[in-house]
C-alpha positions in Angstrom: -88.5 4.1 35.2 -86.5 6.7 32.9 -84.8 7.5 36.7 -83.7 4.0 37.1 -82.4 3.3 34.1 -80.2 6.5 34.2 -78.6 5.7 37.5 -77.9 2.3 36.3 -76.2 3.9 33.3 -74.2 5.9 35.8 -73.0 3.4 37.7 -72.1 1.3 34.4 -70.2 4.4 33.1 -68.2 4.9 36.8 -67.4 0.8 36.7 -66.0 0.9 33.4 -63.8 4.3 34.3 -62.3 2.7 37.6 -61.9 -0.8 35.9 -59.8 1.1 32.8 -58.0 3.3 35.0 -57.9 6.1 32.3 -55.3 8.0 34.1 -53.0 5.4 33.4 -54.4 5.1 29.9 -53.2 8.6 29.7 -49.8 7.9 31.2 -49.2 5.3 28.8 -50.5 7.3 25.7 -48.5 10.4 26.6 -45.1 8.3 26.6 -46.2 6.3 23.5 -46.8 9.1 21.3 -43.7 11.3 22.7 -41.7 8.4 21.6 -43.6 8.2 18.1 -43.2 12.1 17.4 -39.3 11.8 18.6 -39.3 9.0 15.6 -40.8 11.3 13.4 -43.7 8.9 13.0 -46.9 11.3 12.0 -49.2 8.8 14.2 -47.6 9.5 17.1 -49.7 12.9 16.9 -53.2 10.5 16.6 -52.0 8.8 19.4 -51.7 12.5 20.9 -54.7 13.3 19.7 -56.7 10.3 21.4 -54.7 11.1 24.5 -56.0 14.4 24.8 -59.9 13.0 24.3 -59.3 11.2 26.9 -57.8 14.1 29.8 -60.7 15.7 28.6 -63.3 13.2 29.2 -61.0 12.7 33.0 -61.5 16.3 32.9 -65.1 16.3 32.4 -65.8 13.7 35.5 -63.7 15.0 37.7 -64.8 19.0 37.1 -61.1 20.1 36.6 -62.7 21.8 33.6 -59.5 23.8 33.1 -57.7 21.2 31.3 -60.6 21.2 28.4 -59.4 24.5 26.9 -56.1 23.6 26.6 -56.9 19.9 25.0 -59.2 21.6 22.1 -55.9 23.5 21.5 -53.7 20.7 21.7 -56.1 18.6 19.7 -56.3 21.7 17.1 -52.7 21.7 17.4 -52.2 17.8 16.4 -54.5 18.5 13.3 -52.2 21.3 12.1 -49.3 19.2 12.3 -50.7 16.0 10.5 -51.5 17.8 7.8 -48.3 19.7 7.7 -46.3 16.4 8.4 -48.4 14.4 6.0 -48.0 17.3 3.2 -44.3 17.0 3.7 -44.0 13.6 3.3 -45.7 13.5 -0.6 -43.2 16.0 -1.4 
């Protein structure tokens, strides 16, 4: 039964990836936080930041498992500059 219910959770998983399209999520995301950061909004780098969770979840299902180490940098990379940016704000 455990069998069944995992392929069923498989194919709920793949519906719900090619009904979001997350590629395009991505597309849109990458132009909406460029924008943001060009503004010198500091959520344009969350908006960076779910972006790259989401390449490396497309990463992850696809097995182009080169883009993971370079989106935990990125990711680590955001951080760094919220808390820079935010920091500079107060002051």
């Amino acid at each position: 039964m455990t069998n069944e219910k995992a392929h069923w959770q498989a194919c709920l998983v793949s519906c719900a990836l090619n009904f979001f399209r997350l590629d395009y999520i991505s597309c849109l995301l990458t132009v909406i936080s460029t924008v943001m950061v060009g503004r010198r909004m500091w959520h344009g780098w969350i908006v960076a930041g779910i972006n790259s969770v989401i390449i490396c979840w497309i990463a992850v299902q696809t097995s182009q498992t080169g883009f993971i180490p370079a989106n935990l940098f990125c990711l680590a990379l955001y951080g760094y500059n919220i808390v820079k940016w935010r920091t500079s704000v107060k002051t």
